[in-house]
C-alpha positions in Angstrom: 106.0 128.5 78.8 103.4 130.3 76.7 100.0 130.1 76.9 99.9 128.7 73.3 102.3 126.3 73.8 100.7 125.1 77.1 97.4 125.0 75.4 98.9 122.8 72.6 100.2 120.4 75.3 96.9 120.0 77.2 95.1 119.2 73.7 97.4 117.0 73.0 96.7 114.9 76.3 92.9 115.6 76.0 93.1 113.5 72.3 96.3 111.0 73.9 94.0 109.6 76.6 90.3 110.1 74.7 91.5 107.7 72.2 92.6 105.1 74.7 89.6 105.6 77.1 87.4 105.4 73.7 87.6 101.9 73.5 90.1 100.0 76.0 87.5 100.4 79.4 84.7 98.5 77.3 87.4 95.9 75.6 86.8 93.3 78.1 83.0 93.1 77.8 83.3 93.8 73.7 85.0 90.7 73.9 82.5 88.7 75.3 79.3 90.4 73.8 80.7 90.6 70.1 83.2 88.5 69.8 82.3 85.4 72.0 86.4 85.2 73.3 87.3 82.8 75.9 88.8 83.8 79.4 92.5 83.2 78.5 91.6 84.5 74.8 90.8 87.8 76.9 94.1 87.4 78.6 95.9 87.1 75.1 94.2 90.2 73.6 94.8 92.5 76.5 98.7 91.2 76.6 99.1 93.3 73.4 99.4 96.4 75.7 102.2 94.9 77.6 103.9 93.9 74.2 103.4 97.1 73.3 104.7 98.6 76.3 107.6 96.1 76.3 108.7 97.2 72.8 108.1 101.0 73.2 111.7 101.6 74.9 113.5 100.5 72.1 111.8 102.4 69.9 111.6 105.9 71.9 115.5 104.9 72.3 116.4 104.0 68.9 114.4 106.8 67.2 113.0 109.8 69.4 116.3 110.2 71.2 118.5 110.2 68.5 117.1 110.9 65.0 113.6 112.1 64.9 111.6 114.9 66.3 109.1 113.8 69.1 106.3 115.4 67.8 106.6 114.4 64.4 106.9 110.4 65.2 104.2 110.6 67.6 102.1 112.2 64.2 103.0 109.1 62.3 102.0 106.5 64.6 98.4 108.1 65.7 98.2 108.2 61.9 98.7 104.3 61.1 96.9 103.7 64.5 93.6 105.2 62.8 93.8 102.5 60.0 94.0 99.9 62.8 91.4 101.0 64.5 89.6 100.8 61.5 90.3 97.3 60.8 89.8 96.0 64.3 86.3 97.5 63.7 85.6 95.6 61.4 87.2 91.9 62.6 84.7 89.6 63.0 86.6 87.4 65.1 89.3 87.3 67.4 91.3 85.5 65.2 91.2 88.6 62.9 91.0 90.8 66.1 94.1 90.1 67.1 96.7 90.8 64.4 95.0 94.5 64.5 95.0 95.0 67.6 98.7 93.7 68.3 99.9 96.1 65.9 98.3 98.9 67.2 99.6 98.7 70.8 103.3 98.3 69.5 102.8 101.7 67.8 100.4 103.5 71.0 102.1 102.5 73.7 105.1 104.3 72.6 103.2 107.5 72.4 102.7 107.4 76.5 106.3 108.0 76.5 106.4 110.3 73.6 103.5 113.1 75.1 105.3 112.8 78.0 108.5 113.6 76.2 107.5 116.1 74.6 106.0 117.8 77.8 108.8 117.6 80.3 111.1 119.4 77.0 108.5 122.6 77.2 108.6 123.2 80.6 110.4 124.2 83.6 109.2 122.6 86.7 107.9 119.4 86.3 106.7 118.8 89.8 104.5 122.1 89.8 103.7 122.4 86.2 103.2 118.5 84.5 99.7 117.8 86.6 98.3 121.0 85.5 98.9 119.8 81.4 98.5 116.0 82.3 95.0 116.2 84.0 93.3 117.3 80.4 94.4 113.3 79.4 91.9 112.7 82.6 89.8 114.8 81.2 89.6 113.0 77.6 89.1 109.9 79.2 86.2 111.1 81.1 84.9 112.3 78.0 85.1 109.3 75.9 83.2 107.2 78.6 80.5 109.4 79.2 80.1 109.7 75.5 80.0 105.8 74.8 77.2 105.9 78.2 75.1 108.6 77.5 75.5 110.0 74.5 76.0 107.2 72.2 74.5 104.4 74.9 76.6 101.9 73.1 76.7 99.5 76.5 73.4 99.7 76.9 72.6 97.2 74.1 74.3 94.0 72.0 77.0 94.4 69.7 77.0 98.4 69.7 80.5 98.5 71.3 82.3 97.8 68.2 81.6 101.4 67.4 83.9 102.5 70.1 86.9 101.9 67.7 85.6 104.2 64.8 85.2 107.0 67.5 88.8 106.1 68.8 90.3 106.3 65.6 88.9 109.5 63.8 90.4 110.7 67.5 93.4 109.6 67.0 93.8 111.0 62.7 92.7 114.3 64.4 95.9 113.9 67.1 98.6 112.2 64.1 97.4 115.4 61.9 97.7 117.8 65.4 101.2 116.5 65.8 103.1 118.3 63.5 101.6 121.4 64.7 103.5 120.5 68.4 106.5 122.8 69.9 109.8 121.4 67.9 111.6 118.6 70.0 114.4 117.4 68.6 117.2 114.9 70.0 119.3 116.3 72.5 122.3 117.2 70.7 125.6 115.1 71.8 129.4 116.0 71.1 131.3 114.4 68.0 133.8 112.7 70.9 130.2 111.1 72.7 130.3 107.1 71.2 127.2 105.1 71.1 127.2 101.7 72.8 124.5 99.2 71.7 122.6 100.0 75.2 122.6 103.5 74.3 121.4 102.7 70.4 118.5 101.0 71.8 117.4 103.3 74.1 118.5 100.7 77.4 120.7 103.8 78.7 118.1 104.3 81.3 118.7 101.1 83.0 121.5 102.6 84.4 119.0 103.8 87.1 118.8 100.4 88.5 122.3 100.5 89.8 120.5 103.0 92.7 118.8 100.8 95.1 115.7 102.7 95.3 115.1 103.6 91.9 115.3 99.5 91.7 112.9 99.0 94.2 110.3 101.1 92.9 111.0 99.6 89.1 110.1 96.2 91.0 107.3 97.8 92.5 106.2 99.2 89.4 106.2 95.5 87.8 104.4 93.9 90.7 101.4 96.5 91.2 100.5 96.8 87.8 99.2 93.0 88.3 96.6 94.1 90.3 96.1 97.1 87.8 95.5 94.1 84.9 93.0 92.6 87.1 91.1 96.0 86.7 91.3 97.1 83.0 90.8 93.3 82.0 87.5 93.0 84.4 86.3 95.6 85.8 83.3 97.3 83.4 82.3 93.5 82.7 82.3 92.9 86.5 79.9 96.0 86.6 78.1 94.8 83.3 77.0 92.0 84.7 76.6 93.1 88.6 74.0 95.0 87.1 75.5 98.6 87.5 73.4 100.7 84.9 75.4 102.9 82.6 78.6 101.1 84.2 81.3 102.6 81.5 79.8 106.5 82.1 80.0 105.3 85.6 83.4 104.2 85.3 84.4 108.1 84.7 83.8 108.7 88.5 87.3 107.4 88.3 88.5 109.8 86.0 86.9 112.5 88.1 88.7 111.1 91.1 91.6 111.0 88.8 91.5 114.7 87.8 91.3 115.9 91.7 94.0 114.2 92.8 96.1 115.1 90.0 95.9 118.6 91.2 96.5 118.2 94.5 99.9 115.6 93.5 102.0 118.3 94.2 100.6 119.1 97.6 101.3 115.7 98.8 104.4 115.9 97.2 105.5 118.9 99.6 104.0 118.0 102.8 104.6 113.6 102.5 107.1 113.3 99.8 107.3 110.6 97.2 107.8 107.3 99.3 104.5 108.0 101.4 102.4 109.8 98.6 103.4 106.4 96.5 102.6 104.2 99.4 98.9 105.6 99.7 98.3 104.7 95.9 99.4 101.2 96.5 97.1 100.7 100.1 94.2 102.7 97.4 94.3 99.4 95.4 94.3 97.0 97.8 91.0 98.6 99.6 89.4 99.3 96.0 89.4 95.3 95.4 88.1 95.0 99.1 85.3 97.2 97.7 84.6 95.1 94.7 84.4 91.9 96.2 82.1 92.7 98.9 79.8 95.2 96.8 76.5 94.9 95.4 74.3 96.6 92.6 71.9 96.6 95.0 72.0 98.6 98.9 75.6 98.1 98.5 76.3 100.1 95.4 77.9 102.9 97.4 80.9 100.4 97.7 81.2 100.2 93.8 81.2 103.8 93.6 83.6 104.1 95.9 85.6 101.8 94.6 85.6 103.4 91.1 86.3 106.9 92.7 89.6 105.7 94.5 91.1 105.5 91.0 91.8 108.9 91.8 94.8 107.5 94.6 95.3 104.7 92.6 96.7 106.0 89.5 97.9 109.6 90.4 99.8 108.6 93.6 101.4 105.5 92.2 101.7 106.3 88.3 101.8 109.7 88.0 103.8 110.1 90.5 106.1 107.6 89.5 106.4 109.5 86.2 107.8 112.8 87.6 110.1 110.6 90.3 111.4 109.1 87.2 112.1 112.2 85.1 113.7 113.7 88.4 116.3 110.7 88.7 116.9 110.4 85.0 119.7 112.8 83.3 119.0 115.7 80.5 120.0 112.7 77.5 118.3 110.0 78.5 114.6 111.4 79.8 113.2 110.1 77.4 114.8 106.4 77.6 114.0 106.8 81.3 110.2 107.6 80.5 110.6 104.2 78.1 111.7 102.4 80.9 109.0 103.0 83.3 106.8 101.7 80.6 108.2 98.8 80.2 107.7 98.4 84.0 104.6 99.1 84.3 102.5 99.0 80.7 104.9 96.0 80.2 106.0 93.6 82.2 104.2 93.7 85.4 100.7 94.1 83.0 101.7 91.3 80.7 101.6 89.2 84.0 99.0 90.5 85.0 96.9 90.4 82.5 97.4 86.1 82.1 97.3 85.8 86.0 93.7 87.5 85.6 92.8 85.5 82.9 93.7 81.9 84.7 92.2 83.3 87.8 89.5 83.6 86.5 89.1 79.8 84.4 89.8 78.6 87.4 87.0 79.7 89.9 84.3 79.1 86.8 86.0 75.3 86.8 85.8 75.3 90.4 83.2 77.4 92.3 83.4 77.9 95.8 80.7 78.9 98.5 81.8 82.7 97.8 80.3 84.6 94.5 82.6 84.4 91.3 83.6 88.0 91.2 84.4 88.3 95.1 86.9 85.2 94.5 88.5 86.9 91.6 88.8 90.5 93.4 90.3 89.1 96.6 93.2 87.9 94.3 94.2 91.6 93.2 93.8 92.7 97.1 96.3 90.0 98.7 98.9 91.0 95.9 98.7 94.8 96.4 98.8 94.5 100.2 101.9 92.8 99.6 103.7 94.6 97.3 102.6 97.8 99.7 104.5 95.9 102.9 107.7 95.3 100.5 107.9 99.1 99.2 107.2 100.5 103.0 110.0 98.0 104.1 113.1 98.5 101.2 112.5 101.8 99.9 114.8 104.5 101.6 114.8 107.8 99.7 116.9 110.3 101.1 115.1 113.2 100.1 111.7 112.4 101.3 110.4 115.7 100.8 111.3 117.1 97.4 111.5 120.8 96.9 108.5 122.1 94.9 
């Protein structure tokens, strides 16, 4: 791979992952602050992304597998997606939120699958070279939250949060014009005797996979931790918002930080633990993370906020980076992107969309009903319990073979 090419790739996550960061972290509390949403109207807004996600196999099947280039769908839909942002900057409600935002994640979430695509196509060793191009992603997310905290202070006062969508999208016209600049990658090119099958046509090739017992079991695990993850994206900088956590979104990037370390060092643990156990850790990381929030304080317990922000690091990059590379390893030379499509609808789809509504009545219910323990500790003990237990499943059914990969 040439340096060009590899610098390409890394700009390319920097923008992929700025634009998200730009204005998903502070989603939750925009909601409340601008748009006065309900709990469950929360819950409905942030089930987008699992739509989304949910939708984005077919599409990478139907289209980026077999017609299009990569690179130049993934220029068209950061394109519309500025529009939307646009719009959804200027809804006054979440009536008019909503359509916007709906739209938008049915055309980003495919583009996860897409940079990741286009990636894996460019280079040679995905287990030593991926985390070395994905980590700039890390990097544009860190760069988005310390920009909304402490350049822009836009969580520091009432209503200024809206202007997180205008800095998303002139990101993301900069990354739909980038695009077409991208290393060329076509569809793989099949034999005139190959026949396409309605699975195949809609990109479901992948779930082919499933017929291996532990590619199964992690898919399952992939739905069932990423419930927990909802509890996190849908609550978490409001949580520190009104802890009172100053500069809670630019402190939020402490996870990104975290993120970016461990990134680098995935392929270390890769070596010396393999997948199952490096994948383990990232589930036991989010079960002690929600420990952290519920017993934490703004106040002599802050360190236990921090810290809990910082295991992001384990949490995502052992788990869903990891998870990434496992999948492209088990997938075949037609189908990686359909594989990469699949994952998302495991994780960005289906176990989020759960998620995301399990959050949201957890929540209605301990306002309706208040117990002796503070509201946030009751919600974050919820998250905990499930990732403990989806961590004793894994460790139990999950018998790889080749525990320690060859890097």
């Amino acid at each position: 791979m040439s340096t060009l090419i590899r610098i390409k790739l890394s700009f390319m996550m920097f923008l992929e992952f700025f634009i998200w960061g730009a204005w998903f972290v502070t989603l939750g509390t925009f909601l409340s602050q601008n748009l006065q949403a309900s709990e469950l109207e929360k819950a409905s807004v942030f089930s987008t992304q699992s739509l989304g996600a949910i939708i984005a196999p077919f599409i990478i099947g139907l289209i980026a597998d077999r017609y299009f280039n990569a690179e130049r769908i993934l220029g068209v839909l950061h394109l519309v997606g500025a529009f939307l942002m646009y719009q959804m900057y200027n809804a006054p409600n979440v009536g008019l939120f909503y359509p916007y935002v709906l739209v938008y994640m049915i055309l980003y979430m495919p583009t996860l699958a897409l940079v990741n695509s286009i990636s894996f196509r460019q280079i040679s060793n995905p287990e030593k070279q991926f985390s070395s191009i994905r980590v700039f992603g890390t990097i544009g997310w860190i760069v988005a939250g310390l920009s909304i905290s402490y350049v822009f202070k836009w969580d520091a006062g009432e209503g200024l949060l809206k202007y997180t969508f205008l800095m998303a999208g002139v990101a993301s016209l900069i990354l739909g014009l980038f695009s077409f600049s991208l290393p060329k990658t076509p569809p793989v090119k099949r034999s005139i005797s190959e026949k396409s099958g309605i699975s195949e046509l809609l990109g479901l090739d992948a779930v082919k996979l499933l017929a291996n017992k532990n590619f199964l079991m992690f898919f399952v695990s992939s739905v069932l931790i990423c419930i927990p993850l909802a509890f996190y994206y849908q609550y978490a900088n409001q949580f520190l918002n009104e802890t009172g956590l100053e500069n809670p979104t630019g402190k939020m990037t402490i996870g990104q930080f975290s993120e970016a370390f461990f990134l680098l060092l995935l392929p270390v643990f890769f070596s010396r633990f393999g997948f199952k156990n490096t994948i383990m850790l990232g589930m036991l990381a989010w079960a002690l993370r929600y420990l952290l929030f519920a017993y934490g304080n703004a106040g002599e317990l802050s360190y236990m906020l921090i810290l809990g922000i910082a295991l992001h690091g384990i949490c995502y990059d052992f788990f869903f980076v990891s998870g990434q590379i496992y999948t492209d390893a088990k997938a075949g030379e037609r189908y990686k992107s359909s594989a990469q499509g699949l994952i998302t609808l495991a994780t960005y789809g289906i176990g989020q969309l759960i998620g995301f509504w399990v959050a949201g009545f957890v929540s209605e219910y301990y306002q309706a009903n208040p117990t002796n323990d503070p509201f946030w500790r009751n919600v974050w003990l919820v998250p905990a319990g499930i990732a403990a237990v989806v961590l004793f499943l894994f460790g139990l059914f999950f018998k790889e073979k080749q525990a320690k990969p060859t890097l």
